[in-house]
C-alpha positions as CSV (number, residue, x, y, z in Angstrom):
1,X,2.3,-4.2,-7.2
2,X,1.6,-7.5,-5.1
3,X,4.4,-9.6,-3.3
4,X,4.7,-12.9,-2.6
5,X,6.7,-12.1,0.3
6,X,6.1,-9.4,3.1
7,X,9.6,-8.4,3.1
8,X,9.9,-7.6,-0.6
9,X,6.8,-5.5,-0.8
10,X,7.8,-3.6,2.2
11,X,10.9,-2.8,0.4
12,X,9.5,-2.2,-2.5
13,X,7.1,0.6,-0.9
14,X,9.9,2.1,1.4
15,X,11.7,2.4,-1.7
16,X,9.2,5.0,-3.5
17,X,7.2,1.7,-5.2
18,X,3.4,1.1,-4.5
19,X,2.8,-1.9,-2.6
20,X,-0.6,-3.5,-2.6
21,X,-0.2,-5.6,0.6
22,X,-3.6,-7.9,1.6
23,X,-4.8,-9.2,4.7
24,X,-8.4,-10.3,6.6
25,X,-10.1,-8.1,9.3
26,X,-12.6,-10.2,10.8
27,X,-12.9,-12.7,8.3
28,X,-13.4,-9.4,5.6
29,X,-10.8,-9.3,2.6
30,X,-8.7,-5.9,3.2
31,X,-5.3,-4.0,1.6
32,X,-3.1,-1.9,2.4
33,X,-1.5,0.7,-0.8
34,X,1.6,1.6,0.8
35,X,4.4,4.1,-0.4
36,X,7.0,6.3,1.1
37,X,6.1,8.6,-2.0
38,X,3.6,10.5,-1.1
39,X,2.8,12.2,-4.1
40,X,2.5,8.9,-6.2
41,X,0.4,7.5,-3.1
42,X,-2.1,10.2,-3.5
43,X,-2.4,10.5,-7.1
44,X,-3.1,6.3,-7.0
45,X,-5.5,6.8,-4.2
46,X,-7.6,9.8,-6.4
47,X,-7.3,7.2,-9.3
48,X,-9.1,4.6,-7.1
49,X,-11.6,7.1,-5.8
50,X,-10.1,7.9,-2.1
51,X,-10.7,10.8,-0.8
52,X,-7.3,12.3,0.8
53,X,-8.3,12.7,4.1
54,X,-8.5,9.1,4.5
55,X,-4.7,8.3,3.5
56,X,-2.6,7.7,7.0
57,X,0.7,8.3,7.8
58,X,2.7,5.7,9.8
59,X,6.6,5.4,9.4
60,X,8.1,1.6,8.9
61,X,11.3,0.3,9.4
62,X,13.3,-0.5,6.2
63,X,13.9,-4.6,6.3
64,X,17.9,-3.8,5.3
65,X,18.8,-1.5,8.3
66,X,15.6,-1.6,10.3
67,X,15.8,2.4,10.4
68,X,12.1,3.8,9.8
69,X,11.3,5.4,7.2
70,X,8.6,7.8,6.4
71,X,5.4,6.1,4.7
72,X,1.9,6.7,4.2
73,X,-0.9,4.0,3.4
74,X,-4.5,3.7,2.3
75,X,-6.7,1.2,4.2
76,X,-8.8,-0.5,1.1
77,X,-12.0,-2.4,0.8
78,X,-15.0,-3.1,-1.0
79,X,-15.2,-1.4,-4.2
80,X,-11.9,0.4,-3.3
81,X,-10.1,-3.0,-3.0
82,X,-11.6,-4.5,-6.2
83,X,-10.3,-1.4,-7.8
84,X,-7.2,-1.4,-7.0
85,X,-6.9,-5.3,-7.7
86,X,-8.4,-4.6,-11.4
87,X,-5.2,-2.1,-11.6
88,X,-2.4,-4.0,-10.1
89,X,0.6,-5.0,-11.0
90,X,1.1,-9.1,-11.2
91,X,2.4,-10.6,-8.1
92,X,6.1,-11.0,-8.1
């Protein structure tokens, strides 16, 4: 799922949601699939094609109480990101 704001997505994926967050690298179109569940990362990131040594873990602090949370991500791109675009959710 895509937010219109940072804060709700964030919240959303330290929550247990999926969280298809995009950016630019050098000009390049990138994303970010972000989850605190593992398991549900993992099976979306098999259904795009990732291969699981590529998911990363890095913990986030929750917007509400700025504790951090556990939370794992998959950099996307390329085919990857039009993938995962074709299978999200509409932007809220």
């Amino acid at each position: 799922m895509e937010f219109g704001r940072w804060r709700d997505g964030m919240v959303h994926a330290l929550e247990g949601g999926l969280w298809l967050h995009r950016f630019r690298l050098r000009g390049e179109p990138w994303a970010h699939l972000v989850s605190s569940d593992q398991p549900l990362l993992i099976l979306a990131g098999e259904r795009l094609g990732m291969r699981l040594e590529w998911v990363q873990y890095k913990p986030l602090k929750f917007p509400p109480t700025g504790q951090r949370v556990e939370a794992w991500h998959w950099d996307l791109r390329g085919t990857y990101l039009e993938r995962a675009l074709a299978l999200a959710a509409p932007k809220r």
